[in-house]
N, C-alpha and C positions, 0 to 999 in steps of 0.2 A: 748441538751436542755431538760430543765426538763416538766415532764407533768404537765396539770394544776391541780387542787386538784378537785376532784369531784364535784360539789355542794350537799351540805347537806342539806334536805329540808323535812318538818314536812308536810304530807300528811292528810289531813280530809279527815271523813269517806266517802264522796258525791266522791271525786277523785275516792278513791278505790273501792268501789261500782261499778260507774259508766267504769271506767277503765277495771273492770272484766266483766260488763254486756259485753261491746261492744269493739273490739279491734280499733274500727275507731274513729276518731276525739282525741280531745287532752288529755284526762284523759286514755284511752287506750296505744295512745304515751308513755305518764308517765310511766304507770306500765308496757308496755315493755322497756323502758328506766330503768328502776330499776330490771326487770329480768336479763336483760344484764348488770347489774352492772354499768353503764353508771352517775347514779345517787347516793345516799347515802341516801336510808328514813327513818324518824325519825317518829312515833307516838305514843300514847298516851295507855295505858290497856282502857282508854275511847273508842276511837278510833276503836280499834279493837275488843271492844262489841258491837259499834253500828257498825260496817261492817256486823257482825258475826248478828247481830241481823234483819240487815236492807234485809243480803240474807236470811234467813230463813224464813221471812214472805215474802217477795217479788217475792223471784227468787233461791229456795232450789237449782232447775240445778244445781246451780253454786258454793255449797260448795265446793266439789271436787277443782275445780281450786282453789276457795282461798286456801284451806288446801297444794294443791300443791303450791303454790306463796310463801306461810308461809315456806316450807319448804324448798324448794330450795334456795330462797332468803330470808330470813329471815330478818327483818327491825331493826332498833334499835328500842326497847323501853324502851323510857325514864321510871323514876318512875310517879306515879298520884300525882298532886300538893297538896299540904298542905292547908286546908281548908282559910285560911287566904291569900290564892295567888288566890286563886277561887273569895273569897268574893271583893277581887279589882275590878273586873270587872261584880259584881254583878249588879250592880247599870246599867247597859248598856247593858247587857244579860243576857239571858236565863242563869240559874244553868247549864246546859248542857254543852254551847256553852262558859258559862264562867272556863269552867273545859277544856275545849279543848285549850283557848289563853291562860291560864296557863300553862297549860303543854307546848306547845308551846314557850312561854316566858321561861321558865327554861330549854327548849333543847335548846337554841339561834342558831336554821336554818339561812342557809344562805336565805333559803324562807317559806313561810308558803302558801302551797297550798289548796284552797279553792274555791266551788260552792257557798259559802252558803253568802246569800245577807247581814245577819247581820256583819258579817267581812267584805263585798266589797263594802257598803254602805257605810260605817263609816271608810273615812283616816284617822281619828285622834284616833282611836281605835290602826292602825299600828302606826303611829308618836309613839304614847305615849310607846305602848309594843316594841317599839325597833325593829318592825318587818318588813319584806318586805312580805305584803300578796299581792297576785297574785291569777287571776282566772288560770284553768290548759292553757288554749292556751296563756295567758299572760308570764307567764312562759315558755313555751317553745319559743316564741318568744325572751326572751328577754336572755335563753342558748344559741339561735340560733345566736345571734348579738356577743357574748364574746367569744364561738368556733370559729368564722368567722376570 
């Protein structure tokens, strides 16, 4: 019997951040779920400025592991969207945050994992980008049901 195919899934910065600060609760889960290859991450050269940016003012501790994370497992990154894929979703977000469901949208994840309330507020933000965004324990609940 064959195995199932990983899930593929586009990680924002607030998972990985939060996943390094604390190995406990569900964004931790995640990112030992993608040490152990278990997962398949997709993010953004966005992405990985604001991680890289968000430890450095917040929690330097912790470059070392990311640097380690980066290296061991290294994540897919996609290329950074084309200003005209940012600007679709200008009108509804943040410049930032509409740079990250771009990029997002042109990796096509099997999920788009996310803290951040402008994506988990707004379904019709996922509907329209084609996307299944999930907060991080949503997500692992909903691995946890399709392993079963």
């Amino acid at each position: 019997m064959a195995s199932k195919p990983k899930p593929r899934v586009f990680l924002d910065s607030n998972v990985i951040f939060s996943g390094l600060y604390s190995s406990q609760g569900a964004p931790g889960t995640i990112v030992e779920r993608f040490i152990k290859s278990d997962i398949h991450v997709v993010v953004s050269p966005q992405v990985l400025e604001e991680v890289i940016r968000t430890i450095k003012e917040k929690i330097p501790s912790i470059l070392p592991a990311l640097r380690r994370l980066l290296v061991s497992a290294p994540p897919e990154v996609v290329t950074s969207p084309e200003l005209t894929e940012i600007e679709r979703w200008r009108g509804r977000l943040s410049v930032a945050d509409a740079a990250i469901l771009a990029a997002a949208v042109a990796a096509q994840p099997d999920y788009f994992i996310t803290g951040d309330n402008h994506f988990l507020e707004n379904p019709d933000i996922g509907e329209e980008a084609g996307l299944r965004i999930m907060t991080p324990a949503q997500f692992l609940k909903s691995i946890e049901r399709e392993e079963a």
